[in-house]
C-alpha angles and dihedrals in degrees: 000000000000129000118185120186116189134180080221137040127192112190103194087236128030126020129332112250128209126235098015134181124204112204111188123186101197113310091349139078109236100180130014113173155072114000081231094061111039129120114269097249110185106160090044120111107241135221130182129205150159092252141349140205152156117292110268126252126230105202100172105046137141113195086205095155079222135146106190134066089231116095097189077073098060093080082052093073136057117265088227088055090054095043092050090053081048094069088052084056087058092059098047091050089056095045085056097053097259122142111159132041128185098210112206106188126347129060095329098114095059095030081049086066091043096061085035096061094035097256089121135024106230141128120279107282127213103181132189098209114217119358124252112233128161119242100289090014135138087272089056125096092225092193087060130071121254107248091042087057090046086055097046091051083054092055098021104044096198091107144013128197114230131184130179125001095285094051087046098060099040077061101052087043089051093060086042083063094052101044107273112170088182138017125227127206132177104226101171130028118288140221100243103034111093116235113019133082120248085217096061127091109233111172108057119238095250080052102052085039085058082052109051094040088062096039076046094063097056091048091257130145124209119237109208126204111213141157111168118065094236089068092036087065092044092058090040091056094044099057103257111172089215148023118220125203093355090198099161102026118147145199083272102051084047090052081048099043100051085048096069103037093258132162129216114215097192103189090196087160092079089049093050088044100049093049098052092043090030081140083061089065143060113275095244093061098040086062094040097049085046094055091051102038105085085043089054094053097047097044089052096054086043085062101047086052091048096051093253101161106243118204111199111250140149118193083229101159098151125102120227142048101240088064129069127249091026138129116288090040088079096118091066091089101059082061096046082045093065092033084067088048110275111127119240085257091049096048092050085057094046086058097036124026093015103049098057080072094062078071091058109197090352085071131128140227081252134112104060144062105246138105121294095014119116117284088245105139146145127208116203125194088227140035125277103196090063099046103020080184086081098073091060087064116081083201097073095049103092105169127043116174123169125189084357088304115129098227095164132042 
């Protein structure tokens, strides 16, 4: 048994309270609440801290095992060489309070068996499997020929190639078949991708539909990356649990968007990230990510004044703490959250009770301090209501449990 007493809990959802007490049996929270009303536990081994709350979602992550911005390098290197930079990802994850990613395109859905037998220590994964991306889409590796990238999906599984509504649904029901929780389309241009425009819509609307509706059968929802607002419409229309990126939405997409139940997952870390290294990637991209950055940020805090619901994620997708935008630096996103206009309190629900529901029915009980969720909890040695900046520095975080398992400290 754990017991946790903090002069500060956190609760994921709902007021902070002073003076708190965690109580987990196993896997599971059994009490979170007021120090004068907890269980009396003495058998539990106890921890103190300055605050405590529940383990932080990433909702927007790649496990790449690559050290380079360029995605047209990521062919160039050994998939075991990637996957075993991939295990040093899941430590630093850990390190950083996180206990949960959802993994929307690269090794997650292998590295996802190995945390979940104890072979490696790692946050809960919910992986997407290989991207879906149109002919010439985001998803394509514009520099390589096209068979040669059809051939290298096949080997490789970060990405597969789908056109027209058949092919579409082959491809969801491929990542069905390797584990997917949750399936992830490009339905607009991307950043780091060579040749198309992040503006422009690139899956139709009866193909996303075909997408959704298979995703749909196995209780799955669809995750969409989109920038431009054409693409942003199409997803909407077609039934997407989340938006990913949302750099040109508008009053009219949030409208859309709040209507529906769905969630934003803004990811404005790589953008930062990207503006202060743009010599660390390919030309194309460094004038693509500089056009879109100011509208980012100003689509993002329009949908936290609107009421859009924001789930915490990154985009980080590089190994190693000596890079930007890699794993370990998670906690980045919670402070460019407020500086867009969210409060502290409103940026840790955005990466805990909040995130589970980018998962739609695949979530799970996680996310939140209160009896029968999962005993995923961190524990700071400051507070991170009153310097959300904490939370971006692995070294405050003292304390790290899944599943009721003490994995850091």
């Amino acid at each position: 048994m754990l017991r946790i007493e903090a002069g500060l809990l956190i609760p994921g959802a709902g007021e902070p309270v002073a003076d708190g007490v965690v109580v987990a049996e196993g896997p599971t929270i059994s009490y979170a609440g007021p120090a004068a009303s907890a269980p009396q536990t003495p058998e539990a081994e106890v921890t103190t801290a300055a605050a405590v709350m529940p383990g932080m979602w990433d909702c927007h992550t790649h496990f790449l095992g690559s050290r380079v911005f360029d995605l047209a390098k990521l062919v160039q290197e050994p998939l075991a060489l990637r996957a075993a930079r991939s295990a040093r990802d899941l430590r630093n994850a850990l390190d950083a309070g996180i206990t949960s990613v959802r993994e929307v395109g690269g090794l997650g859905v292998h590295l996802a068996k190995a945390v979940a037998e104890g072979t490696l220590d790692g946050p809960s994964i919910y992986a997407a499997g290989a991207i879906l991306s149109t002919t010439g889409g985001h998803g394509d590796l514009h520099c390589y020929p096209l068979s040669f990238v059809n051939e290298m999906n096949r080997t490789d599984g970060t990405a597969r190639l789908a056109d027209g509504t058949a092919d579409c649904m082959r491809a969801v029901r491929e990542q069905l078949r390797s584990g997917a929780r949750v399936i992830k389309v490009c339905a607009s241009g991307g950043v780091l991708s060579e040749i198309d425009s992040p503006i422009h819509q690139q899956f139709t609307v009866p193909e996303l539909r075909a997408i959704v509706e298979v995703a749909g059968l196995a209780d799955r929802v669809v995750a969409a990356h989109c920038h431009g607002k054409p693409g942003i419409m199409a997803a909407i229309e077609a039934g997407v649990k989340t938006i990913e990126h949302g750099s040109y939405l508008d009053k009219e997409a949030c409208d859309g968007m709040i209507e529906q139940g769905m969630i934003l997952v803004p990811t404005r870390s790589i953008v930062e990230d990207i503006l202060t290294h743009l010599d660390d990637v390919p030309p194309y991209a460094a004038i693509k990510l500089t056009a879109l950055a100011a509208t980012h940020a100003e689509a993002v805090s329009m949908a936290i004044e609107r009421g859009v619901t924001i789930a915490m994620g990154t985009d980080i997708g590089l190994t190693g703490m000596d890079l930007p935008n890699s794993w370990g630096h998670n906690g980045t996103e919670l402070a460019h959250l407020v500086n867009l206009g969210m409060t502290p309190l409103q940026a840790i629900g955005a990466a805990t009770a909040v995130a589970p529901r980018t998962l739609g029915p695949q979530a799970p009980r996680s996310g939140q301090l209160a009896a029968g969720y999962d005993a995923d909890i961190l524990t700071l040695d400051a507070d991170p209501l009153a310097d959300i900046s904490v939370l971006a520095k692995p070294e405050y975080v003292t304390g790290v449990w899944t599943g009721g398992r003490r994995v850091k400290g």
